[in-house]
N, C-alpha and C positions, 0 to 999 in steps of 0.2 A: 504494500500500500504506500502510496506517495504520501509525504510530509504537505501538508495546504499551508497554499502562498497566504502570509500575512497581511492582512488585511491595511490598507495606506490610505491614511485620509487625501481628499479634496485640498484642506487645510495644507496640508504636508507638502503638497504637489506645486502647489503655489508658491508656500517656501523656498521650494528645489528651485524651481523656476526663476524668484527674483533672486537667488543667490549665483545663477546658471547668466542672468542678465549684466550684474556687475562684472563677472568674469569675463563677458564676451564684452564687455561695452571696456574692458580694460586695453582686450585684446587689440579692438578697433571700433572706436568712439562712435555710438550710434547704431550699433550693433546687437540683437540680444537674440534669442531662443522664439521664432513666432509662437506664441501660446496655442493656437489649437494644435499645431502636429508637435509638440512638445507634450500638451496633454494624451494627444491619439498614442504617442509611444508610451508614456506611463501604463495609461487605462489597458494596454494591449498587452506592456507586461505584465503588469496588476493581473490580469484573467489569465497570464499562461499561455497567451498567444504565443505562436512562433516568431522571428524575424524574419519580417517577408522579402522577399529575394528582391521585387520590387517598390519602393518609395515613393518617386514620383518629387513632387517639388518640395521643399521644406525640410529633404530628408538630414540635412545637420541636425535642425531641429526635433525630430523624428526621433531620433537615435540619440539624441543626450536626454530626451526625459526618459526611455528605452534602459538607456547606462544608469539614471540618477533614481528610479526605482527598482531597479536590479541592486543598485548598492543598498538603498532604504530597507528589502525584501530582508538582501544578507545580514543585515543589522539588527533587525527584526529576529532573525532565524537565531542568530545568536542571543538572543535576550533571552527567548523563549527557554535555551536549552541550558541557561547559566542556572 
């Protein structure tokens, strides 16, 4: 039996998000994560989706909220099991 993904707030996501925004706007001024395909990769990892082979436009965006609830999950997983 598989171990179930940790449930990540809205809240949380958001967080990730404007902390993902300062970074890119560090990178290059005016810069940040578009929020819907930053949330589509959360929500996709959040369910256990796979990483779709295709993206489409936004896909930086796509793929760092993808990475940044991947790590929140991992973080999660350890809590639970401390």
């Amino acid at each position: 039996m598989s171990t179930p993904i940790p449930q990540l707030t809205l809240e949380l996501a958001l967080i990730r998000w404007s902390v993902m925004c300062k970074t890119w706007g560090e990178l290059a001024a005016g810069h940040a994560p578009h929020l819907p395909a930053f949330l589509a990769g959360w929500m996709c990892r959040q369910i256990g989706a796979s990483m779709p082979a295709e993206l489409g436009q936004f896909r930086d965006s796509f793929r760092v909220g993808w990475r940044e609830a991947d790590q929140q999950i991992e973080i999660a997983s350890r809590n639970l099991h401390e």
